[in-house]
N, C-alpha and C positions, 0 to 999 in steps of 0.2 A: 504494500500500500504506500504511494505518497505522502512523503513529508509536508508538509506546512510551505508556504512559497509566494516567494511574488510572481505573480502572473503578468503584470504592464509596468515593465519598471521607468520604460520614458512617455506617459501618457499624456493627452491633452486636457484642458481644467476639465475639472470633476464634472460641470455643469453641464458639458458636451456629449455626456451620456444621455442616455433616453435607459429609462426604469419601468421595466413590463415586468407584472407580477406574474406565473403559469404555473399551471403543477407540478409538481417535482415528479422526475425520472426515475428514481432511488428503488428500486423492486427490493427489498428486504424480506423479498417471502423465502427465500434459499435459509436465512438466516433468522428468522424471528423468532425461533424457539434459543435460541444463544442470547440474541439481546434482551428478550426480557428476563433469563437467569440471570444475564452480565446485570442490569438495571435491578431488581431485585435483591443481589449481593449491596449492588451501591447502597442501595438507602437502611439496609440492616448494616452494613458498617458504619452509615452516617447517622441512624439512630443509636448504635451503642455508642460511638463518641461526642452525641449528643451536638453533632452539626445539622444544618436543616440544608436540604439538598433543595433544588430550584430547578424545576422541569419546564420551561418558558420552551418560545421559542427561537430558533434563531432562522437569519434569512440563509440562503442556500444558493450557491452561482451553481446555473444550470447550463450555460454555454462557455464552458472552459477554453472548447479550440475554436470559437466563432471569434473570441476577444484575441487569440492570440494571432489571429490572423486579421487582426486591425479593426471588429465589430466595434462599433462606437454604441451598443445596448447591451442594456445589463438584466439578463433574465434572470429572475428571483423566484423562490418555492421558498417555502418555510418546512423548517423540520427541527424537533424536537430534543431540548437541550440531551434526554437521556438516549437518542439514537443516536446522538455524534460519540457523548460520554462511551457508551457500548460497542461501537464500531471501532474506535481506536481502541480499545481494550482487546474487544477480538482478535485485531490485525496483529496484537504482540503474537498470539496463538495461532491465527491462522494466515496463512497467503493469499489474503483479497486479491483481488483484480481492483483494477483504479478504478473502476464506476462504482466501489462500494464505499469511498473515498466521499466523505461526508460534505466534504465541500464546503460547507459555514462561515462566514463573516464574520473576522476579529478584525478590531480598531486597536492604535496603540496614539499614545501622545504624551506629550511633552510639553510644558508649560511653561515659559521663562518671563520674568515680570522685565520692564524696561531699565531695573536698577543691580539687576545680573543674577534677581534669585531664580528657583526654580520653584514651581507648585506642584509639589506630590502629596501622593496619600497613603501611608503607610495600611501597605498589603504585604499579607503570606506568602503572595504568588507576585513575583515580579521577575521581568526579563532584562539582563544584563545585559548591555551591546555596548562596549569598549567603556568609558567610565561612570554612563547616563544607566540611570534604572528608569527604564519606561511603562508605565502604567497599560495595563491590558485589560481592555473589555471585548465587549461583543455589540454587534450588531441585531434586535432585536424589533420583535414588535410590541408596541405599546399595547396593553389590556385594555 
């Protein structure tokens, strides 16, 4: 299964996209009795360490090789924080194929004020890239 990646690393401004929402492609039926044991496990370990797990959803790129071959749209599906959580879990154990590759929308950012601080917010999970710690979310739909 694929890693995590940039897909447009020299793109035109953001606003030059066009945003269609569609159904997502994701066939999980080969696999659905795995995801919901793998999903099942999560929340019995996140109830006995008494963390609260968060099944939202997230948005989904559904045209990988349209954009890389210069698509100026961005096709979106929604799929479920505990199908992504479950499918990378799976892919340690099993040999996906890349269309089982979740696909999901993380944001990252960096916040520097005009007098040379930086605005962060102390998290558990944060990602290192040379001396900046960058703040990681996701890309989600409002409720």
């Amino acid at each position: 299964m694929n890693k995590s990646k940039i897909i447009i690393d020299d793109c035109s401004d953001i606003e030059d996209f066009e945003v269609v929402i569609s159904s997502s492609e994701l066939n999980l039926t080969p696999y659905e009795n795995n995801l919901n044991n793998i999903w099942d496990e999560v929340l019995e370990e996140s109830k006995n360490s008494g963390v609260e797990v968060w099944d939202g959803l997230y948005y989904r790129l559904e045209n990988i090789a349209e954009l890389k071959s210069g698509s100026m749209q961005l096709r979106l599906s929604t799929v479920r924080y505990s199908t992504v959580r479950s499918l990378m879990k799976l892919s340690r154990t099993h040999d996906l194929d890349d269309k089982y590759f979740p696909y999901h929308i993380n944001t990252g950012a960096l916040i520097s004020t005009k007098d040379d601080f930086l605005f962060l917010e102390k998290k558990p999970i944060v990602m290192m890239i040379s001396l900046l710690i960058l703040l990681v979310g996701d890309c989600r739909k409002m409720n």
